[in-house]
C-alpha positions in Angstrom: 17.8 96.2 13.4 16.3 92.8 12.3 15.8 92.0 9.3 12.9 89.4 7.6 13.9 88.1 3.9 10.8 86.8 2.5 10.4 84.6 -0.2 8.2 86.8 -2.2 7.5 90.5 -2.4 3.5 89.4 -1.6 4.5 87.6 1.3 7.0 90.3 2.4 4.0 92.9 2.7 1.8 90.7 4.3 4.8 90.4 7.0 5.4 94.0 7.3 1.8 95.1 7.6 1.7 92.7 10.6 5.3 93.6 12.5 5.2 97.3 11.9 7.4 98.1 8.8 5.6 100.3 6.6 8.3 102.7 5.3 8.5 102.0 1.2 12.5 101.8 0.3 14.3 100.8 -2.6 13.9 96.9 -2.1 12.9 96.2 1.4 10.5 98.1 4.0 11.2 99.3 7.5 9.9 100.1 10.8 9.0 99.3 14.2 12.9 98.5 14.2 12.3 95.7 11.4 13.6 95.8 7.7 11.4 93.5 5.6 13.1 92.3 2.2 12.0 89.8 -0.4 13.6 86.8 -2.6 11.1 86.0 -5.6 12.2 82.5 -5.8 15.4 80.9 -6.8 18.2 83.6 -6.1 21.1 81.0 -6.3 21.8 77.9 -7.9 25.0 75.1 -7.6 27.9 76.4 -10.0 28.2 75.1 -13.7 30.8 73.2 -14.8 32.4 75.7 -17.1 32.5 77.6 -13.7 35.1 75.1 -11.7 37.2 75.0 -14.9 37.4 76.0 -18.6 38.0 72.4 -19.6 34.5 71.2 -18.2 33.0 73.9 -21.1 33.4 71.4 -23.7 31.3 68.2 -23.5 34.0 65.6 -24.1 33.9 62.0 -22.9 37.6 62.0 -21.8 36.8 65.1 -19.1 34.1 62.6 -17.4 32.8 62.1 -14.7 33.2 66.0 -13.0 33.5 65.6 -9.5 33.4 69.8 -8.4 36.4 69.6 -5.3 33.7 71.2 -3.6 30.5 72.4 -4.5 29.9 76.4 -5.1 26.9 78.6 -5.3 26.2 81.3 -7.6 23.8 84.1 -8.2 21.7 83.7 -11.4 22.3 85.8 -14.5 19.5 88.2 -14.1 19.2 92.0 -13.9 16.4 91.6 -11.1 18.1 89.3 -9.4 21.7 90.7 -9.4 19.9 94.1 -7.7 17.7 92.4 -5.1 20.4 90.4 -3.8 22.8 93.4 -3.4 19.7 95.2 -1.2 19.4 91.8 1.2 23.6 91.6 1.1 23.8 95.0 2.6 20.6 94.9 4.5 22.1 92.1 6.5 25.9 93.2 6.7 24.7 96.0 8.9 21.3 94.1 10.9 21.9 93.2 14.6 19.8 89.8 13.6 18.0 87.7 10.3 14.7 85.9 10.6 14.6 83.7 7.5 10.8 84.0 6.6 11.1 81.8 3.3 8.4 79.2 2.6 8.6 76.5 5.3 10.0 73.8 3.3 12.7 72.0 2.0 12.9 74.3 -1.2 12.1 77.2 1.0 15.2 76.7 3.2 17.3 75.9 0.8 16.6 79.2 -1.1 17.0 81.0 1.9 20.2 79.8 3.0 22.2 80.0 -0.3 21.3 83.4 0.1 22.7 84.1 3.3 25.7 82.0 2.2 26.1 84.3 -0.7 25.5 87.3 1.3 28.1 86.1 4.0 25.5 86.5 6.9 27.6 86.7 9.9 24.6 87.7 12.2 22.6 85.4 14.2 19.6 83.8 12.4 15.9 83.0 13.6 13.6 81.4 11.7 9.5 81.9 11.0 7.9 78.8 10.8 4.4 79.2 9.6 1.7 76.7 8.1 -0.6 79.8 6.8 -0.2 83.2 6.0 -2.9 84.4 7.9 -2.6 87.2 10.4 -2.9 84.9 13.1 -0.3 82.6 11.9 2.2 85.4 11.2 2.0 86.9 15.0 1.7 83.5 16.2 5.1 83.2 14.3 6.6 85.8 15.6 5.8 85.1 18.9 7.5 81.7 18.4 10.7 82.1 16.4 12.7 79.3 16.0 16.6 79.1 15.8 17.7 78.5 12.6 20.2 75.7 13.9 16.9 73.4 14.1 16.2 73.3 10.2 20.1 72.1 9.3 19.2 69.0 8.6 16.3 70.3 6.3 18.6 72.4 4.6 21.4 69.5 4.6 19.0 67.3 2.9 17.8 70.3 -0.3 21.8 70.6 -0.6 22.1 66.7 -1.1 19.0 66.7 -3.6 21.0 69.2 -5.3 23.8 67.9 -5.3 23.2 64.9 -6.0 20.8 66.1 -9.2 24.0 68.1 -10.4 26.2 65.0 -10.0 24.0 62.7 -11.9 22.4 64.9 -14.2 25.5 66.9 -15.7 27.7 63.6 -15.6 25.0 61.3 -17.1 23.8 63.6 -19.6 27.3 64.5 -21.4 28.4 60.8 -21.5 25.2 59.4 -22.8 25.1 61.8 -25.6 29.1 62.1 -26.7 28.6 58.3 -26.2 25.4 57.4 -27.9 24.3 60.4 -29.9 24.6 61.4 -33.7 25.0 65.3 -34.3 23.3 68.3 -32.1 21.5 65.6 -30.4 21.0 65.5 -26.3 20.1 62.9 -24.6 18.8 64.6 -20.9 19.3 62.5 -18.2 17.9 63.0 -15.2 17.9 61.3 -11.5 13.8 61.4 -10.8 13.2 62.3 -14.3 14.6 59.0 -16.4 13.4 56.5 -14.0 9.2 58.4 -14.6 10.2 57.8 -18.3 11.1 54.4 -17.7 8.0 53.7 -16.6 6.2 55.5 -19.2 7.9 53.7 -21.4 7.6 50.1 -20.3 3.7 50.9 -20.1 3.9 52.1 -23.8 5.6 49.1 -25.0 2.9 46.5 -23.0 0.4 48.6 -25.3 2.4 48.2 -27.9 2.9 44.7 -27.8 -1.0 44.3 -26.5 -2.6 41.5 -28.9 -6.1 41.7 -28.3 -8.1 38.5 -27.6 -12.0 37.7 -28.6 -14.1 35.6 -25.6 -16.6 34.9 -24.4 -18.6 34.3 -20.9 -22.0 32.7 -20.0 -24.6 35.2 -18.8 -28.3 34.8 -17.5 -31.3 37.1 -16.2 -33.0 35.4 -13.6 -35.9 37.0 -11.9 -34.4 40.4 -13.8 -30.9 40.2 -12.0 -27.8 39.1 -14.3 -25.5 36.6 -13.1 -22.6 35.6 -14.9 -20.9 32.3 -15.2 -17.7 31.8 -12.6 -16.1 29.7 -15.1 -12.7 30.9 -17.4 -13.5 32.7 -20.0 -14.5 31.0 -23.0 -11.8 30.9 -26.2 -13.7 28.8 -28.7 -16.9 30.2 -30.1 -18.3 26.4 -30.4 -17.8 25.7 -26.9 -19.5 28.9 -26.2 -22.6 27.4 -28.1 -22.5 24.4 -26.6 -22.3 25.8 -23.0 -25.7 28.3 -24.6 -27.2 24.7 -25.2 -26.6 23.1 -22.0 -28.2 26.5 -20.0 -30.9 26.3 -21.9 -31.6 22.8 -20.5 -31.7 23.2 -16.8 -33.4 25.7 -14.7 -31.5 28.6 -12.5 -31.0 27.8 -8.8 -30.0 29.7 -6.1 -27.5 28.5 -3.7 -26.5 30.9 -1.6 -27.8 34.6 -0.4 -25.3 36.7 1.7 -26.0 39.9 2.6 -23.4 42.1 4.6 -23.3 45.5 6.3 -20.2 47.5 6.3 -18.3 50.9 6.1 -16.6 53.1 3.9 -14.2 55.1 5.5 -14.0 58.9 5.1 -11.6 60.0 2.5 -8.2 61.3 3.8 -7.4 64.9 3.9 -5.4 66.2 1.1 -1.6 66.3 0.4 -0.7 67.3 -3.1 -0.2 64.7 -4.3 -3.8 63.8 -3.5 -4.9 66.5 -4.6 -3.4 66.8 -8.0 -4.4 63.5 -8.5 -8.3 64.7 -7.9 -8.0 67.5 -10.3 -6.8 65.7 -12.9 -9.6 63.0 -12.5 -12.2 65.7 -12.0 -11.1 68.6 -14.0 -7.8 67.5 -16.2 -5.9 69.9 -14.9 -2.1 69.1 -15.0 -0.5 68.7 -11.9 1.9 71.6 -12.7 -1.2 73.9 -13.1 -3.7 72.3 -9.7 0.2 73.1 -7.6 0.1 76.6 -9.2 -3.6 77.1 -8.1 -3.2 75.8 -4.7 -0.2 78.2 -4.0 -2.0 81.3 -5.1 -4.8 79.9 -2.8 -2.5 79.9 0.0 -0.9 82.6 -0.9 -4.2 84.5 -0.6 -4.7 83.0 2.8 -7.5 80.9 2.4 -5.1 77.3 2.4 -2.4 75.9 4.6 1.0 75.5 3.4 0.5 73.1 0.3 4.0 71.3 -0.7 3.1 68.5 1.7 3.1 64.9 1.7 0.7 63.9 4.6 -3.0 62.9 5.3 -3.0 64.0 8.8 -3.1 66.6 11.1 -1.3 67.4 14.3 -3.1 66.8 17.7 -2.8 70.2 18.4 -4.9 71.6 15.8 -8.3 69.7 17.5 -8.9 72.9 19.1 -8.9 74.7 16.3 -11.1 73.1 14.2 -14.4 74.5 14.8 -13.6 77.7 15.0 -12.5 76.8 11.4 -15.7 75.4 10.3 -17.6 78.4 11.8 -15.7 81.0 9.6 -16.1 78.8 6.7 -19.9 80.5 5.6 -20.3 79.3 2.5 -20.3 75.6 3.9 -22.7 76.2 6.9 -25.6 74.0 5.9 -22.4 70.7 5.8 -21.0 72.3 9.0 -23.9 72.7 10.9 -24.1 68.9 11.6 -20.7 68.6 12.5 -20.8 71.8 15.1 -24.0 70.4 16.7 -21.8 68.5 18.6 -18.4 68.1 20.0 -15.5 67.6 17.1 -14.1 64.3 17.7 -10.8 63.4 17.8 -10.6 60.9 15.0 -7.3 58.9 14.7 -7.4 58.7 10.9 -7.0 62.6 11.2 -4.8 63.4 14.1 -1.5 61.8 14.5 1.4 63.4 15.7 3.9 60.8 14.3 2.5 61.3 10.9 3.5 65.0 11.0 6.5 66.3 10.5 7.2 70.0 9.3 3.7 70.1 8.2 0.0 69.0 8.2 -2.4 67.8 5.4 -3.8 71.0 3.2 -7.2 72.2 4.6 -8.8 75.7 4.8 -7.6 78.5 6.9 -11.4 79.9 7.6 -10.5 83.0 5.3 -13.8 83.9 3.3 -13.2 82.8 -0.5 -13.7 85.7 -2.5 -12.6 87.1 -5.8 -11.3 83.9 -7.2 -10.9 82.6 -10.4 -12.9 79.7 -11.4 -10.0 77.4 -11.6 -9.2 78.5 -7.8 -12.9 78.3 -6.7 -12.7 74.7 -7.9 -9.7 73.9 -6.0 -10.5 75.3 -2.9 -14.2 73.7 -2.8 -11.8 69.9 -2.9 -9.9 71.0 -0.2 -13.1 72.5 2.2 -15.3 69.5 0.9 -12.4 67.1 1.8 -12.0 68.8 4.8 -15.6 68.4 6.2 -16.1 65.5 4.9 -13.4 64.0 7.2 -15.4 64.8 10.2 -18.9 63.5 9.1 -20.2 60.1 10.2 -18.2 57.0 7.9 -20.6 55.4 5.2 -23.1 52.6 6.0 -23.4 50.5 3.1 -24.9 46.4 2.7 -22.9 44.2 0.1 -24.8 40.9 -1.2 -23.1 38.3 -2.7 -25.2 35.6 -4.5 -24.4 32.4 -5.8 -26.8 30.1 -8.4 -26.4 27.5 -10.5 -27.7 25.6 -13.9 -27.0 22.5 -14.0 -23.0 22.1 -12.7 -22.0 25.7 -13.8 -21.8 28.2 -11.2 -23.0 31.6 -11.3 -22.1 34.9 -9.4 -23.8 38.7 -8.8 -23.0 41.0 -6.3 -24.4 44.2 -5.6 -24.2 47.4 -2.6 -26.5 49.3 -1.5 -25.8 52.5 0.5 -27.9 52.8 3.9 -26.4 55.7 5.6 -24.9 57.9 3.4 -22.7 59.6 6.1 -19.6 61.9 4.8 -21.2 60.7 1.3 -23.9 63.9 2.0 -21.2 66.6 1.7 -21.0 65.2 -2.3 -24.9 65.0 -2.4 -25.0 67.8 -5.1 -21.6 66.9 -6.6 -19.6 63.3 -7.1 -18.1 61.9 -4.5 -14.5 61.1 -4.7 -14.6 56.9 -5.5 -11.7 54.6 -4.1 -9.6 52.9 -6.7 -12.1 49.4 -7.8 -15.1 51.2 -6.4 -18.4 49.8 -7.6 -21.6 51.4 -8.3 -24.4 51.1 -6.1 -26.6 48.1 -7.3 -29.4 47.2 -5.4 -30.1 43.1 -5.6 -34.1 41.6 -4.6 -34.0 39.1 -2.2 -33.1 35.4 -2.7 -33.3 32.2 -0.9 -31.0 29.5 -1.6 -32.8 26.5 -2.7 -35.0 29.1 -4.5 -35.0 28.0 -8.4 -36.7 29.0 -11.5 -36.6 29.8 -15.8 -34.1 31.7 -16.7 -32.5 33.8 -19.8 -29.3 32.5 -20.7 -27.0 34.0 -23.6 -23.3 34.6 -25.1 -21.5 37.9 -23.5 -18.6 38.6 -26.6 -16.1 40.4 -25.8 -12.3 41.3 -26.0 -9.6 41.6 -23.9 -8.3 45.5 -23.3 -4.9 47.0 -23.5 -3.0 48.2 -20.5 -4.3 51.6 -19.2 -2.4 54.4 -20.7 -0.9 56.6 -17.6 -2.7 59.7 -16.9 -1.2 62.3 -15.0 -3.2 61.0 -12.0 -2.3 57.5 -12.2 1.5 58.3 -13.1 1.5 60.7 -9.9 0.6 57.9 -7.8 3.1 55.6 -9.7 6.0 58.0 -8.4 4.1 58.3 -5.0 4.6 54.5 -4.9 8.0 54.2 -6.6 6.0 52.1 -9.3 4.0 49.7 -7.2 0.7 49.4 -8.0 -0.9 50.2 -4.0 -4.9 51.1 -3.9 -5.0 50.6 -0.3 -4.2 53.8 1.3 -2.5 52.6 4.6 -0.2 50.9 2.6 0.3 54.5 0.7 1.0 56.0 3.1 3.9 53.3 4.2 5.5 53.9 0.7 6.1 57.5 0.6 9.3 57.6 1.9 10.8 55.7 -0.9 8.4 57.8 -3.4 10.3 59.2 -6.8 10.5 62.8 -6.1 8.9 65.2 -3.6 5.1 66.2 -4.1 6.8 69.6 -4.8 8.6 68.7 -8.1 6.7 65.8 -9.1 4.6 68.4 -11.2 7.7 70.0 -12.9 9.2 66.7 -13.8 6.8 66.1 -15.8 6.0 69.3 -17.5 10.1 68.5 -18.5 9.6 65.3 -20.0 6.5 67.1 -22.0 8.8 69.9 -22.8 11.6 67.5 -23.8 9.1 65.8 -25.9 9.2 62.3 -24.5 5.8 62.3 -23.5 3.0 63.6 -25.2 -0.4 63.6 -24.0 -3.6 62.6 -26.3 -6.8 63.6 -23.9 -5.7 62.9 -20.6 -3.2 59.7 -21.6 0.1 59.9 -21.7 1.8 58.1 -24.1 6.1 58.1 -24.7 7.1 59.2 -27.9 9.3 57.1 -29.5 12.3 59.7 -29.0 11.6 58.8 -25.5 11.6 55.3 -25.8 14.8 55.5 -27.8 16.4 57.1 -24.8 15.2 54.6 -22.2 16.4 51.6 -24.9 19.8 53.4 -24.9 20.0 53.5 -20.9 21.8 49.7 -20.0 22.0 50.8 -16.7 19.2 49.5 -14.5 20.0 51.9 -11.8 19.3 55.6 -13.9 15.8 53.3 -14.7 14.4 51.7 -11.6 11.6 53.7 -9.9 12.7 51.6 -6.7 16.3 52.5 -6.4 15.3 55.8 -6.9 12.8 55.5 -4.6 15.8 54.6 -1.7 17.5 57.3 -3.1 14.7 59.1 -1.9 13.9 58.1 1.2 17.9 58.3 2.0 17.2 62.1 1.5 14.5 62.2 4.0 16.9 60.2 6.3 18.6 63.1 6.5 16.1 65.2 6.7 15.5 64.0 9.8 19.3 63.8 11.1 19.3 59.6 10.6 21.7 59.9 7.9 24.5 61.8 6.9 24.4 64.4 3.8 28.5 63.3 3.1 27.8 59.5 3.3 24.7 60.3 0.1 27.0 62.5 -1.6 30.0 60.2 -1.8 27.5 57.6 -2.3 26.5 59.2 -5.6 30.0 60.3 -6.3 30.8 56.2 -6.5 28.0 56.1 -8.7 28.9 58.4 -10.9 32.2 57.1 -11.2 31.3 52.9 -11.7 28.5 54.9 -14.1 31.4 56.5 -16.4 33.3 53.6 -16.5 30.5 51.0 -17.5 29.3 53.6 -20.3 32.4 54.3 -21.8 33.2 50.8 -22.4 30.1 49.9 -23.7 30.2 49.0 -27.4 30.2 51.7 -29.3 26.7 52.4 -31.1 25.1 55.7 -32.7 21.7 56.8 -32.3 19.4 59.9 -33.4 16.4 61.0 -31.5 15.0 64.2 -31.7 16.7 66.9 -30.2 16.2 68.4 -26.8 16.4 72.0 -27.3 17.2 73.6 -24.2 19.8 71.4 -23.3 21.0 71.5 -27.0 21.5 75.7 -26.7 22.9 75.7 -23.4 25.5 72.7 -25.3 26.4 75.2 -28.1 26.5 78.1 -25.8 29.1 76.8 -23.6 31.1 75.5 -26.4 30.8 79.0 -28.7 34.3 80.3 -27.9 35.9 76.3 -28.8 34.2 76.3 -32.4 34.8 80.0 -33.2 38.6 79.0 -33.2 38.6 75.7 -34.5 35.7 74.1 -35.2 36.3 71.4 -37.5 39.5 70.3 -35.4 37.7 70.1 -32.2 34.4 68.0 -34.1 36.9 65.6 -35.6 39.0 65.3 -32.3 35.4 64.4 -30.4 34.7 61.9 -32.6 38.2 60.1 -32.7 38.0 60.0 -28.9 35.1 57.8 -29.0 36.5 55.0 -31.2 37.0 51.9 -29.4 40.7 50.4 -29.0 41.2 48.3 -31.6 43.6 45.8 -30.3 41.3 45.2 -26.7 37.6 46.1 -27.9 36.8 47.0 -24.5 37.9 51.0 -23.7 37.8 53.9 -25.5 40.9 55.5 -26.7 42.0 58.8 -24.8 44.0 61.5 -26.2 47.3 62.4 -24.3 50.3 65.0 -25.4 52.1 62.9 -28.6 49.3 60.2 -28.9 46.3 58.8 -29.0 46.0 55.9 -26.4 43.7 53.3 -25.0 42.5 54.4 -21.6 43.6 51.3 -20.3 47.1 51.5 -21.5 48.7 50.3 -18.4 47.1 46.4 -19.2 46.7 47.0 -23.3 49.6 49.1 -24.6 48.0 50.5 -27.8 48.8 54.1 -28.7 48.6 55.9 -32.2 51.5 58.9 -32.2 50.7 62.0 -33.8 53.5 62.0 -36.1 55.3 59.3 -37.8 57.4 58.8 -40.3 58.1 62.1 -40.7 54.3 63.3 -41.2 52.0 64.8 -39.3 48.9 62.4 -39.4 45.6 64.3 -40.2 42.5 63.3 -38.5 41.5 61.5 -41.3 44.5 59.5 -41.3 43.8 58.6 -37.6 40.0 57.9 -38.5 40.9 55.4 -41.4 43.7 53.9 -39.2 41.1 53.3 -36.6 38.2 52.0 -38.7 40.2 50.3 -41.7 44.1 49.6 -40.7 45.1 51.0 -43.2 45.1 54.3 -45.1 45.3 55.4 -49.2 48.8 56.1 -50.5 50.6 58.8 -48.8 53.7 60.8 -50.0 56.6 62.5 -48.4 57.0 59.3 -46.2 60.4 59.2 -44.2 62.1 55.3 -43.6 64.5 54.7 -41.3 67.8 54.8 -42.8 66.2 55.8 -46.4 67.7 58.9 -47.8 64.5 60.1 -50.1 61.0 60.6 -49.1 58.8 58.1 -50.5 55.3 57.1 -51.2 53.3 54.1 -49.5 50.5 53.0 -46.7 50.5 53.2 -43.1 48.9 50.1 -41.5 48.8 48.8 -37.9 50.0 45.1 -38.4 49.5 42.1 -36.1 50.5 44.0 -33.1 48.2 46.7 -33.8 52.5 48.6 -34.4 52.0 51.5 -36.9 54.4 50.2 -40.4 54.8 51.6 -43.2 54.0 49.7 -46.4 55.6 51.0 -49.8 
């Protein structure tokens, strides 16, 4: 018996109907000597701290960093779960073979093989590796099964991402909050997600700082074209009156007319990233919301596979292509033009080296029927996007002209589209402009030497803010680890070392929403200021920079591709971690409140439940004690040991504060004032050496930072 484990019960019918297995059982379905069982999602996920050891359920600075010996999975507390996963654990205890039919992805395989690692899978695995789920594809697929040992690397890499989010994450979160946070307070810290705030939250404060300017420019209307004056814009109103003055007395010349024709390229096929970005411009959807669209769109077979990150296709899918086009009936008047002929082989649309797992999103040929609006609008992008990458490029003609009054030089250009090319598949819509696009503007002719009366006047304006981010704009900004890149070649070089995958780019920042350090107001996004009190509190330049996340990144699809290993990253980030813990802790001490995250606040107090049920005020006080400075270096934290409290660096400082002295058990609050003043209030029942009574006095650290005891 072989048995398929799906990633979704949809996709686990769809499978079945195709290979033969149409007996209903609890869980999975059989036949044709196949048993066909479904995942819906996330079955597994790394291993908590509290589950290593019960120290790591208490968020205490001295217990950082956590390095797990080695990393463990774990099912996730749910009732659904917990009873699918035993069906698939017995399901493949007794199967003669597994074909992992998960999503063909990094996220896909991953899911899949925590599973199987869960299940103890000791039978030989195959794997389905599909770009649709169209009939076609599936028995194609079948046809075609892969070995599972070819996607280790793929899974090698989602592990690392994991890991490495775990590593960072749970280490940086607990020691920025016990070290920088007042009360219930979180501060969530998060490998992709802090370095997107950071640049959220340098954008804010260039806003915030933003002074705007008044100026003012020279304009004129000559034969009812403005031109405007080449020179720097004008500061002093004055100045701008007497340059009005000086127009006024000379006549417009033209010297030079220069009149070009060129091209605009096709726009590229879609990855996600693309396409969420087109969404938002066109429709404000959120990027969270266009990925959930185009997934049920693929899901309903009318899409390819949609998680991807490239603009091309691969040179085997030429073939293909018209047949495409011809089941694509509601498009036939924009596909006619393009089957009147042979499809050409275009090089910005096939390329084999620009393909890996996957190919750029485009339509499957499936008749679009019964959608939603939302869906409708989503799949006309991708099928206009699609045709329009095989229709002729755009002829346009751009003039430049150049005039003068007297010695100040003037400047207008305009375009004017001659052959509208893939432009025609927008006719009755807008076509999709390139970032610094300009409108079409249609210029009479000129002849230099040409001259004439003119209209001069005073242009007043101000200067303008930074652009707040939109969702489109930020999602290119993590494409591009922060670089500001229009030119899509040069996009496409800077994916590797992007800040996330296109996959989780949404969900990152549908967190930072729902942690409520960004808000949006229309489509900007603006950081609150809990937000930018987080990114203030960060020193390190590492958690913050988009670009040494963005190596992070492209270290992960390194190994992706078996250039790098998964052990090298991890111990990598395990250094980190470690340099990380250090550097914080001995930071100078310093207490801030934002607004709490709540999620991360729950799961705090859930974990630590048991801890304040027995001694709650103890274990507060103890916390907070911990995270004094040593008051005889400065420079470390003081740790607490069996008899004493001690600086973490005792070895080179020597400072320690016993429990007990002088026959008395010192309080907390003794500690505390010890710590913060020197010295505590009067204290009976005091034991000296050598003194036969108890008596009353001070305890004060003196010059040596030595406990004495003052009567």
């Amino acid at each position: 018996m072989k048995v398929c484990i799906a990633e979704k019960p949809s996709v686990a019918r769809d499978i079945a109907a195709i290979i033969g297995a149409r007996d209903r059982k609890d869980g999975y379905l059989e036949g044709n000597g196949y048993q066909v069982t479904w995942t819906f999602g996330h079955f597994c996920t790394l291993k908590e701290p509290h589950d290593y050891t019960d120290q790591w359920k208490f968020w205490r600075l001295e217990d950082l960093p956590m390095i797990p010996p080695s990393f463990g999975i774990k099912l996730i507390d749910n009732d659904g779960v917990q009873k699918q996963f035993k069906v698939i654990e017995q399901l493949v205890k007794e199967c003669d073979e597994v074909i992992n039919c998960g999503d063909a992805g990094q996220e896909g395989e991953l899911i899949q093989r925590w599973v199987l690692l869960k299940a103890q899978c000791t039978a030989p695995v195959k794997r389905l590796w599909i770009s649709s789920l169209t009939e076609e594809a599936i028995r194609e697929g079948f046809q075609k099964l892969k070995d599972a040992h070819q996607y280790d690397n793929l899974y090698a890499a989602g592990s690392a991402r994991a890991i490495g989010d775990w590593l960072l994450g749970m280490n940086a979160t607990r020691l920025f909050t016990k070290k920088f946070a007042q009360g219930k307070t979180v501060l969530s810290i998060g490998r992709v997600q802090t370095p997107t705030l950071a640049m959220i939250v340098a954008r804010q404060k260039e806003i915030n700082a933003f002074v705007s300017e008044e100026y003012r420019e020279l304009k004129t209307v000559y034969r009812d074209t403005e031109f405007t004056a080449t020179i720097d814009r004008i500061k002093v109103p004055d100045r701008a009156e007497k340059g009005l003055a000086y127009l006024k007395e000379h006549p417009f010349e033209i010297t030079s007319f220069e009149k070009k024709e060129g091209k605009e390229g096709n726009p590229r096929l879609f990855d996600l990233t693309a396409l969420q970005v087109e969404a938002n411009k066109k429709y404000a959807y959120s990027a969270d919301d266009t990925l959930k669209y185009i997934q049920n769109l693929y899901e309903k077979k009318l899409v390819t596979y949609p998680r991807v990150d490239t603009t091309y296709l691969s040179e085997d899918l030429h073939p293909k292509i018209a047949g495409i086009m011809q089941d694509m009936t509601p498009y036939a008047a924009l596909t006619a033009p393009i089957l009147a002929q042979p499809i050409p082989k275009l090089k910005s649309v096939f390329d084999d080296k620009k393909v890996s797992d996957h190919h750029a999103i485009i339509p499957t040929g499936v008749y679009p029927s019964n959608l939603a609006q939302e869906e409708k609008r989503i799949y006309d992008l991708v099928a206009r996007r699609f045709i329009a990458a095989f229709y002729p490029e755009c002829k346009i003609s751009n003039t430049t002209v150049l005039g003068k009054v007297g010695q100040v030089p003037f400047k207008v250009t305009g375009k004017q589209v001659l052959e509208p090319g893939w432009k025609e598949v927008y006719a009755n819509d807008v076509a999709p402009k390139k970032e610094g696009e300009e409108e079409e503007k249609i210029l009479p002719l000129f002849v230099a030497g040409e001259s004439g009366p003119h209209t001069p006047r005073v242009h007043q304006g101000k200067t303008s803010p930074p652009k707040a981010f939109t969702e489109a704009t930020l999602l290119r900004a993590m494409e591009t680890a922060g670089k500001q890149v229009d030119d899509e070649e040069m996009r496409e070089l800077l994916k590797d070392n992007g800040i996330g995958r296109p996959s989780t780019r949404a969900n990152i920042i549908e967190t930072l929403f729902r942690r409520k350090y960004i808000e949006k107001r229309k489509k900007n996004i603006y950081a609150t200021q809990t937000g930018i009190d987080l990114i203030d509190t960060i020193q390190t330049e590492l958690l913050k920079s988009p670009e040494l996340t963005g190596i992070w990144e492209r270290k992960l699809r390194l190994i992706e591709k078996g250039e790098y290993a998964m052990d090298t990253f991890k111990q990598e980030l395990i250094q980190l971690v470690i340099d990380l813990t250090q550097e914080v802790k001995t930071a100078t001490y310093k207490v801030i409140t934002v607004a709490p995250d709540e999620p991360l606040k729950k799961e705090k107090e859930k974990a630590e439940k048991p801890a304040k049920e027995a001694k709650p005020k103890e274990a507060k006080k103890a916390i907070v004690i911990e995270e004094q400075q040593c008051p005889k270096c400065k420079s470390h934290p003081l740790k607490k040991g069996n008899t004493a409290y001690g600086c973490a660096n005792f070895k080179v400082c020597g400072f320690k504060l016993p429990f007990e002295a002088f026959g008395k058990k010192l309080s907390d609050k003794l500690i505390t004032d010890l710590l913060t003043k020197g010295k505590t209030g009067k204290i009976k029942g005091l034991k000296l050496p050598n003194a036969e009574a108890e008596v009353e006095g001070k305890l004060v650290l003196n010059a040596a930072f030595e406990l004495e005891c003052l009567e």
